[in-house]
N, C-alpha and C positions, 0 to 999 in steps of 0.2 A: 382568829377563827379559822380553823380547819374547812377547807374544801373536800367535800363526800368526793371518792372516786367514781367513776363511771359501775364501775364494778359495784360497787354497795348502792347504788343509784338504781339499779336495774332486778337486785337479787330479789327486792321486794314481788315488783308485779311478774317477775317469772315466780318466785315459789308459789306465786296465787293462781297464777296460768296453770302450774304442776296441779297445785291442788285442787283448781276445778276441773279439769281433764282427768283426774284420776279418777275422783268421784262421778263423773260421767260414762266414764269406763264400765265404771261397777254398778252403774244402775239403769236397766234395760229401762225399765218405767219411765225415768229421767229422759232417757233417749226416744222413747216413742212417745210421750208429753211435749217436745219439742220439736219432733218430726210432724206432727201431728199442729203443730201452731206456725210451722212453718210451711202448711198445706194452705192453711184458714187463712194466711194474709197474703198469698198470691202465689210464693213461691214454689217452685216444682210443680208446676201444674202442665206439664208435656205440652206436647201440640205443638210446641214452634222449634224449630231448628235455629242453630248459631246463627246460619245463612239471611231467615228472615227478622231475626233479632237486630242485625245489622242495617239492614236496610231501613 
């Protein structure tokens, strides 16, 4: 039995990374659908600096 290379190992979840990036590229809707759900569960919501993120 053949051992997969690294390389045939990996080409999968990059060409799906390619392919959902590209489709997100092309679709404004897709992007503010997401921005938009990534307002709703806390994140980007301003107001604090790195500084007191830290603290």
């Amino acid at each position: 039995m053949q051992h997969p290379t690294l390389f045939k190992e990996l080409l999968g979840p990059c060409l799906l990374l390619a392919l959902a990036l590209l489709t997100l590229h092309h679709s404004p809707r897709l992007v503010q659908a997401l921005a938009g759900q990534a307002v709703n569960a806390g994140c980007h919501q301003g107001g604090h600096t790195m500084m007191e993120a830290q603290q």
